[in-house]
C-alpha positions as CSV (number, residue, x, y, z in Angstrom):
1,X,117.9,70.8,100.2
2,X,115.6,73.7,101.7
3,X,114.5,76.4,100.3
4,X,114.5,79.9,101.6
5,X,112.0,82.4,99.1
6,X,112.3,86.6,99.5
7,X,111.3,89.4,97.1
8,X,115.0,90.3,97.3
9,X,116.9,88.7,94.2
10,X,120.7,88.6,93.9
11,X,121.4,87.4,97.7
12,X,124.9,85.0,97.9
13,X,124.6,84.9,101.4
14,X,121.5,85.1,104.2
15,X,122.3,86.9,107.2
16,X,120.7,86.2,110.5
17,X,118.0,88.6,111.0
18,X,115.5,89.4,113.8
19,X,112.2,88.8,113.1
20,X,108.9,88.3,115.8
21,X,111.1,85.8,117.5
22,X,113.5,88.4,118.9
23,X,116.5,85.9,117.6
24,X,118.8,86.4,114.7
25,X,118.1,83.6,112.1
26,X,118.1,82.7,108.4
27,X,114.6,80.8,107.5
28,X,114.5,77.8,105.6
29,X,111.7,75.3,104.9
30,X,111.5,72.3,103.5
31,X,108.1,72.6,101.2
32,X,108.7,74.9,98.1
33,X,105.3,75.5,98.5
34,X,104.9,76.5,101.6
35,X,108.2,78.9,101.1
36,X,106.8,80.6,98.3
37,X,104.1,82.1,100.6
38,X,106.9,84.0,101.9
39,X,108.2,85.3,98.9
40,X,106.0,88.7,99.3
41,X,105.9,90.8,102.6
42,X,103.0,89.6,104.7
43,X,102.5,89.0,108.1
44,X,99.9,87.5,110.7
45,X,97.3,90.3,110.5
46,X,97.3,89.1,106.4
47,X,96.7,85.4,106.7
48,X,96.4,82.4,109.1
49,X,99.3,80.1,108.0
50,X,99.2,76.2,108.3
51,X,99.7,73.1,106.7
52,X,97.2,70.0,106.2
53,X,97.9,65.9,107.2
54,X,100.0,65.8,103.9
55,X,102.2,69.0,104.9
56,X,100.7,71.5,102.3
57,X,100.5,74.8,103.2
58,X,96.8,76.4,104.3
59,X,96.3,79.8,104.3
60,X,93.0,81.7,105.5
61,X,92.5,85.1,104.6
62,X,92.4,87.8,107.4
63,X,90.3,90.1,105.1
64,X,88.6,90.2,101.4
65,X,91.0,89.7,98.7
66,X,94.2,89.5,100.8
67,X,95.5,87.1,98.7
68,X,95.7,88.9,96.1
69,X,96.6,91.9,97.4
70,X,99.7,90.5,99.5
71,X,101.1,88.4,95.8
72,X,99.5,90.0,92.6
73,X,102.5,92.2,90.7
74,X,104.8,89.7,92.8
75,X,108.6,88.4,92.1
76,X,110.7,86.4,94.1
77,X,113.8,84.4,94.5
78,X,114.2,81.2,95.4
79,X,117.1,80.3,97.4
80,X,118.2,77.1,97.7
81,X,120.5,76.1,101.1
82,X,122.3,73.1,102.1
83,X,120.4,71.7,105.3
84,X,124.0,71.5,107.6
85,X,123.3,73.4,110.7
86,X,119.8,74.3,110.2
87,X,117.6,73.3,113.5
88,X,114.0,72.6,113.8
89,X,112.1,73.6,116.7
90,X,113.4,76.6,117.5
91,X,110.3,78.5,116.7
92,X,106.7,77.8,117.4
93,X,106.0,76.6,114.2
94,X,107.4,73.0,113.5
95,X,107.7,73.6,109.5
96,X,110.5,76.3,110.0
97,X,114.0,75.5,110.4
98,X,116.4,78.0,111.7
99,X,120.3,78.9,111.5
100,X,121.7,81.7,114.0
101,X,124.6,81.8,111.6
102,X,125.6,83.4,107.8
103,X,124.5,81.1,104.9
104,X,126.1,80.2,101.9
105,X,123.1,80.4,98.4
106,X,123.6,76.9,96.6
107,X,121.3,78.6,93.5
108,X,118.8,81.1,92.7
109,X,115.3,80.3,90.6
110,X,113.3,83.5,90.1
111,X,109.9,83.6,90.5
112,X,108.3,86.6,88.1
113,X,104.9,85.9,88.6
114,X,104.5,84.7,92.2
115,X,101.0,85.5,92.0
116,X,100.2,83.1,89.3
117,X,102.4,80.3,90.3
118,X,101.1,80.1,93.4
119,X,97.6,80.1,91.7
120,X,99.0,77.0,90.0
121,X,99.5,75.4,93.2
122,X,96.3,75.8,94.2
123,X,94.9,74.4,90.9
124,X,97.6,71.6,91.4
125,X,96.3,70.6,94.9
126,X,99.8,71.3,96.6
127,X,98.0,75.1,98.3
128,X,94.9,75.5,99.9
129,X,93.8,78.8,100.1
130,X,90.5,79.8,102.3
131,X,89.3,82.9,101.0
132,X,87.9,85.4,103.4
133,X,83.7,84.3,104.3
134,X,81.5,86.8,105.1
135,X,80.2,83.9,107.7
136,X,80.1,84.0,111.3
137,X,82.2,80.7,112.0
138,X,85.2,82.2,109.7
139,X,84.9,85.9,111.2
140,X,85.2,84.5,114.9
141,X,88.1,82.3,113.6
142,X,89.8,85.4,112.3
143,X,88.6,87.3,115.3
144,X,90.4,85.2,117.2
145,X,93.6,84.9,115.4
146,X,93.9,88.8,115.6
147,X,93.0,89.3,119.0
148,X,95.1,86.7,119.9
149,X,98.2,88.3,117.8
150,X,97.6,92.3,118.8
151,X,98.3,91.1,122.6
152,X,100.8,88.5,121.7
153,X,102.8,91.0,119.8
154,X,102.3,93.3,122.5
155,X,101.1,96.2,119.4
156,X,100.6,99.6,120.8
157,X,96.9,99.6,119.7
158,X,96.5,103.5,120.5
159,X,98.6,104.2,117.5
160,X,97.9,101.2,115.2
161,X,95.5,102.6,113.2
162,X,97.3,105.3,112.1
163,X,99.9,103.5,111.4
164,X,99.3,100.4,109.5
165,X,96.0,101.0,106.5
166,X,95.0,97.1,107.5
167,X,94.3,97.7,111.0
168,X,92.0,101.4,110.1
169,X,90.2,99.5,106.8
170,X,89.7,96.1,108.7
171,X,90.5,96.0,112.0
172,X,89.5,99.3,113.4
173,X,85.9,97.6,115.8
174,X,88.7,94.6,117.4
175,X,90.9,97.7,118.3
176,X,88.4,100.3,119.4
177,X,86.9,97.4,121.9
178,X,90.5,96.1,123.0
179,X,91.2,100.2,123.9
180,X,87.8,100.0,125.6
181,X,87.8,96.8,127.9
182,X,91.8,97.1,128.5
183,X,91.3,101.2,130.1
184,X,90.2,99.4,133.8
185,X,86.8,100.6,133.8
186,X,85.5,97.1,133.8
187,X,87.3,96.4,137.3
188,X,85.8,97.1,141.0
């Protein structure tokens, strides 16, 4: 069985959708857990996502309290698939399996606290979440990640500010240098 989790309730069948992989798929994992992350809208500028030797999810917080920001006042649904025609490896990430086609809901669990439950997993040992240190070794780490995603993701960093509160509140020094060193002044 795998388990695909969305604040959207009520679903009897997932449509492919395009997502950062420019594909159509449903989503499905195989760790509850880990799906529950995903019951909330969040994205890489939020948290580092990934999973320890015994394939619990890890998250790291991109700023203070994100955490709780991204899940507090949360519900979800659970959706639980049949595993026929999902494929793994599709995607960077190894713990997501994919389908490019329409899929049929086996059940539904709602989640109505998705904020405490996954609190509960941490307490239970099956979550770790890092939150965000005000030490240099974590900022560079997050640093990194960020840098790393605004050029992956190929974001228009002229207008990011004004357009998403994360990236004017946290973000706005990483994007003011990118604008800087990217303008060609440092070339001959």
């Amino acid at each position: 069985m795998l388990y695909h989790v969305s604040p959207v309730a009520g679903l009897k069948t997932l449509q492919p959708r395009v997502s950062t992989h420019k594909v159509g798929y449903v989503y499905a994992i195989e760790n509850l857990v880990t799906g529950l992350l995903f019951g909330a809208k969040w994205d890489d500028f939020d948290f580092i996502l990934s999973t320890d030797k015994n394939g619990n999810p890890v998250i790291c917080e991109c700023y203070p309290d994100a955490f709780k920001s991204v899940y507090q006042g949360k519900t979800c649904s659970v959706y639980f698939l049949n595993d026929e025609g999902f494929q793994r490896n599709k995607t960077s990430w190894s713990e997501e399996l994919v389908s490019e086609n329409k899929v049929q809901v086996v059940e539904e669990h709602v989640i109505t606290d998705l904020y405490n439950r996954l609190l509960d997993e941490e307490q239970n040992n099956k979550l770790i979440v890092h939150r965000y240190e005000y030490c240099t070794e974590y900022r560079k780490t997050i640093s990194n990640h960020i840098v790393d995603r605004l050029i992956r993701f190929e974001i228009d960093l002229s207008n990011i500010s004004e357009s998403d509160n994360r990236f004017s509140k946290y973000y706005r020094a990483i994007v003011t240098e990118l604008i800087q060193i990217t303008d060609g002044h440092l070339l001959p």
